[in-house]
N, C-alpha and C positions, 0 to 999 in steps of 0.2 A: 283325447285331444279336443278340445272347446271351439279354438282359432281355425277357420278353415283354411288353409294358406291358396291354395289355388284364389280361392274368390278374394281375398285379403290381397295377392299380388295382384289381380286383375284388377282392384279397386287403385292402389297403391298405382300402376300403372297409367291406369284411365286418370287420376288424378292430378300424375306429374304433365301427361300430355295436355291436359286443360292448362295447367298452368303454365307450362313452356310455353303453351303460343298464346299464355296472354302476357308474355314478358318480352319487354321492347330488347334491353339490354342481354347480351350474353351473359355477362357476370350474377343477374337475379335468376337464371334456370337453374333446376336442380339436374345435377348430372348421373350417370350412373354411379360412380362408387359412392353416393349418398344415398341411392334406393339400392344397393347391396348391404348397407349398413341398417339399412329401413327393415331390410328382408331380416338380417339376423336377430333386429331389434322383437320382429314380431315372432321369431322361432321360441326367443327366451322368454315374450310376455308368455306365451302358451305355455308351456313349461311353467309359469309361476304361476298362472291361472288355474293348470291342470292341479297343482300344490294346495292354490289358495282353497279350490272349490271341494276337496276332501274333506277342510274345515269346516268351512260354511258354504249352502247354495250361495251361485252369482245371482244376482237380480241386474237389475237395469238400473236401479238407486246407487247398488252396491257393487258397483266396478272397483276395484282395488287399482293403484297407482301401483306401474312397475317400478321395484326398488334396482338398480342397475349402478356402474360406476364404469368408467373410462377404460380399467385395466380387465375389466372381465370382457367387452367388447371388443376392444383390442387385440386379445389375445382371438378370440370366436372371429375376426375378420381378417386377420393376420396383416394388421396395419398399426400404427406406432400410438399411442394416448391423445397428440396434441391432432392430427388425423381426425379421429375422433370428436375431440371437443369441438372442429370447427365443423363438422359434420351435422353433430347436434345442435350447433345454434345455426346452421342454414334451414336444417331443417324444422326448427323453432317458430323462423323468419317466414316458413313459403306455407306455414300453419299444418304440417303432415303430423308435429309435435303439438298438441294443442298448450301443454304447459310444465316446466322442469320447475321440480322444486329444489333447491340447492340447498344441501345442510350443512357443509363446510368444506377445508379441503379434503380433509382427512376422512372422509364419511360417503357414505353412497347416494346421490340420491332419484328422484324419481321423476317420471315421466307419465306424461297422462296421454295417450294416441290418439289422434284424431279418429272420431267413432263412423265415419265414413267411410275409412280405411279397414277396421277391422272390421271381421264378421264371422262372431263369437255364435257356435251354434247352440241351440238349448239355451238361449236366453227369453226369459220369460219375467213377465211385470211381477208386480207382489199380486195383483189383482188376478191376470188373468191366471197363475198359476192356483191360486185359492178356485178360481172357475173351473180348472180341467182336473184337482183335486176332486169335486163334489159331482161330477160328470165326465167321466171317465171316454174317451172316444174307443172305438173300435175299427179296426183298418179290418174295410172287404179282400176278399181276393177273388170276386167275380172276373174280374177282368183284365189280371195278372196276365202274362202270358210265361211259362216255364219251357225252359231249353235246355236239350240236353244234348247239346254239340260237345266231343271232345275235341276237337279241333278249334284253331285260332284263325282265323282273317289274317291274320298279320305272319308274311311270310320269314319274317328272320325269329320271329318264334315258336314257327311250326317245325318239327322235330322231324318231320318227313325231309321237309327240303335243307336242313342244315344236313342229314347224315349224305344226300345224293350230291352234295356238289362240294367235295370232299376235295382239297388237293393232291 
């Protein structure tokens, strides 16, 4: 998995609240069912990332455009095509989409994501990967610290307290 989604919604999040409050009118904020569509949008870029980069390494040159269409989204957010379309051009409009290429009706086309938003891990330039090629690092473990608790902090997953309070 490339996309980290945690930091990718936390961006994605932090991004709509900047721009809600810099939006006088209601009708220019972006709502939640258009960052549920945001969310799914970046579940399937990863997914076509994780495809694309079997082929070739990703670089930072070479971001590949997700290839996507209305019906395959639609169906992944369980809302209707036209839903959808107007989904993609708000989000086009408040720049979360940096750019859709459109190739016809009949055809799929692609979406370029605003790169503030995602955060693709293991990307690396052409440069400095030729650098940590030729010099390889080494992770210490001086100062690691190792646990060996079998038990959890967190009470409705510790196994103790689910079998004693039993109805």
């Amino acid at each position: 998995m490339l996309i980290s989604y945690s930091d990718s919604f936390k961006a994605l999040d932090s991004y709509v609240v900047h721009h809600n409050r810099q939006c006088i009118d209601l009708k220019d904020r972006i709502r939640t069912p258009m960052c549920l569509t945001m969310r799914e949008i970046l579940r399937i870029y990863s997914a076509f990332l994780s495809k694309h980069h079997k082929k070739t390494p990703i670089t930072v040159h070479t971001i590949p455009l997700l290839t996507t269409n209305n019906k395959q989204l639609a169906k992944r957010t369980h809302q209707c095509t036209r839903t959808i379309q107007r989904h993609i051009k708000r989000l086009v409009e408040t720049g979360v989409i940096t750019r859709k290429v459109f190739h016809g009706t009949k055809a799929n086309y692609e979406l370029l994501i605003n790169p503030k938003i995602m955060c693709i891990k293991g990307l690396t330039s052409p440069k400095t990967a030729v650098i940590s090629a030729k010099s390889p690092q080494q992770k210490s473990t001086v100062n690691h610290v190792f646990t060996d608790s079998k038990s959890t902090n967190c009470r409705l997953t510790d196994i103790h307290t689910i079998t004693t309070y039993k109805n």
